[in-house]
C-alpha positions as CSV (number, residue, x, y, z in Angstrom):
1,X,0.0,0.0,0.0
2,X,1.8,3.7,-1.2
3,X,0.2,5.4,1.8
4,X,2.6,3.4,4.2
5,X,5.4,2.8,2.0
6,X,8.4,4.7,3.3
7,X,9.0,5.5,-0.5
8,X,5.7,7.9,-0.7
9,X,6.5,10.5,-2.9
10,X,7.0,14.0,-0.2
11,X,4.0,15.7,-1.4
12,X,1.7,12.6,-0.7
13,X,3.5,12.0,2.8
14,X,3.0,15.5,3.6
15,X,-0.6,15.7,2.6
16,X,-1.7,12.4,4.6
17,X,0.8,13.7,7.7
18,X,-1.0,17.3,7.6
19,X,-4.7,16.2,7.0
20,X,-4.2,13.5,9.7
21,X,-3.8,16.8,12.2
22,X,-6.6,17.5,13.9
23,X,-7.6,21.6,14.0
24,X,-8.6,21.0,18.2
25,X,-5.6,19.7,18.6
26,X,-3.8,21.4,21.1
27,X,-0.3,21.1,19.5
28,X,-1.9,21.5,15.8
29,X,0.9,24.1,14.5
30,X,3.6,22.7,15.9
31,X,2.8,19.2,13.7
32,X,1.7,21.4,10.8
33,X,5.2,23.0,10.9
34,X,7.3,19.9,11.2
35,X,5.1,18.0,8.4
36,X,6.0,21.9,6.1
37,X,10.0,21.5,7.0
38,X,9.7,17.5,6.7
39,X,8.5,18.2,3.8
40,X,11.2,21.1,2.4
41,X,13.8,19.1,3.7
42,X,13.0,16.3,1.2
43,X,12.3,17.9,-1.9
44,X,14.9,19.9,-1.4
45,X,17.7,17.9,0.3
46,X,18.6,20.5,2.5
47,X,18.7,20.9,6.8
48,X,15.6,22.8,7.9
49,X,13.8,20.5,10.7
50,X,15.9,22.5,13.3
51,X,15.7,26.0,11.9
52,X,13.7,29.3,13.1
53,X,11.7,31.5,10.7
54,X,14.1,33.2,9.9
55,X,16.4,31.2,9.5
56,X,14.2,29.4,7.0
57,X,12.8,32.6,4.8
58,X,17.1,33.1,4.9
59,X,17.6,29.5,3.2
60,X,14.7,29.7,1.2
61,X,16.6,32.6,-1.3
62,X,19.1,29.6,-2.2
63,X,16.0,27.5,-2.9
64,X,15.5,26.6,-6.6
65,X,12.4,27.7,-8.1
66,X,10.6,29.5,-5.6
67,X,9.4,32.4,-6.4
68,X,8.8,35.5,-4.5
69,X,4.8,35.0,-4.0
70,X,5.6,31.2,-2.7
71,X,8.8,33.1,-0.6
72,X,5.7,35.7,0.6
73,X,3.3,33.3,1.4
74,X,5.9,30.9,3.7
75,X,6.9,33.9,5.4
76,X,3.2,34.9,6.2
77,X,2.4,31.2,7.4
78,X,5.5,30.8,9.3
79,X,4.8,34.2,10.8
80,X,1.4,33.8,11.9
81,X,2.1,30.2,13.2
82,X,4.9,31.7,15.2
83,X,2.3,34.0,16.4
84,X,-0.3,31.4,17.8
85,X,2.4,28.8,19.2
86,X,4.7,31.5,21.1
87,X,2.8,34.6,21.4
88,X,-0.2,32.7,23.0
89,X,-2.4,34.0,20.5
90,X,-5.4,31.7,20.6
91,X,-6.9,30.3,17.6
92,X,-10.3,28.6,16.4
93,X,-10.7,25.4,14.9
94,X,-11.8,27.4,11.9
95,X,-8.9,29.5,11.9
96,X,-6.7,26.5,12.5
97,X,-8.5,25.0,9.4
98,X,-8.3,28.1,6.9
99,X,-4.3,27.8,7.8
100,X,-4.2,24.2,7.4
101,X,-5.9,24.6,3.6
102,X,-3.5,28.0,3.3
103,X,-0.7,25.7,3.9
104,X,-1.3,22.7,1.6
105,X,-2.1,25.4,-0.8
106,X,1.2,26.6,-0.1
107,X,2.8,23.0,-0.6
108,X,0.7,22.5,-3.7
109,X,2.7,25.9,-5.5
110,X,6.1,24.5,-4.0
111,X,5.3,20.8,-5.9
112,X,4.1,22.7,-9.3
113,X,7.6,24.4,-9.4
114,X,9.7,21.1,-9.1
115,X,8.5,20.7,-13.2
116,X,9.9,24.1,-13.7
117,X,13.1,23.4,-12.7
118,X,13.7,20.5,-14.5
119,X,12.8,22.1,-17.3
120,X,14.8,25.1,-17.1
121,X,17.8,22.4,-15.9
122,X,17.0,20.1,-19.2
123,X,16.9,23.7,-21.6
């Protein structure tokens, strides 16, 4: 079965990992933020599990094919998860659901850019 093979492609792993998050759940963006930097981590081979927000919107300029709308849009959802995880800003299961969709969303831009840069590699 692919959904338990190890070999699931990162994109698949990430969206079973993320939808398997429940929005009540009290630690809800800190799993949504591991299953993001799980995820950038693979398709990109780089080190990011262990990084800050800033450190990551740093390493994300040496990141192939991402543009500055995806750059903009993982800075905003980094920010604003930093926000309700630190800053004790409380958030609703709806809210924690519009970021959840925001965020595969997010993931779904990152994946359509891994064609781009093969092509622009093959060319």
């Amino acid at each position: 079965d692919i959904k338990d093979s190890v070999a699931a492609k990162p994109y698949e792993r990430f969206l079973r990992q993320s939808r398997s998050i429940m929005p009540e759940d009290d630690e809800f963006y800190i799993k949504q933020t591991h299953c993001l930097k799980e995820y950038l981590e693979t398709v990109f081979s780089c080190r990011i599990l262990s990084l800050t927000t800033t450190e990551i919107l740093v390493a994300a300029d040496e990141l192939p094919g991402l543009d500055e709308g995806i750059k903009a849009e993982l800075g905003r959802w980094l920010e604003e998860s930093d926000m309700i995880k630190f800053a004790g800003v409380s958030a609703s299961r709806q809210r924690n659901e519009e970021m959840k969709k925001r965020l595969e969303e997010l993931v779904s831009r990152i994946e359509a850019t891994k064609g781009q840069r093969c092509i622009k590699g093959a060319a």
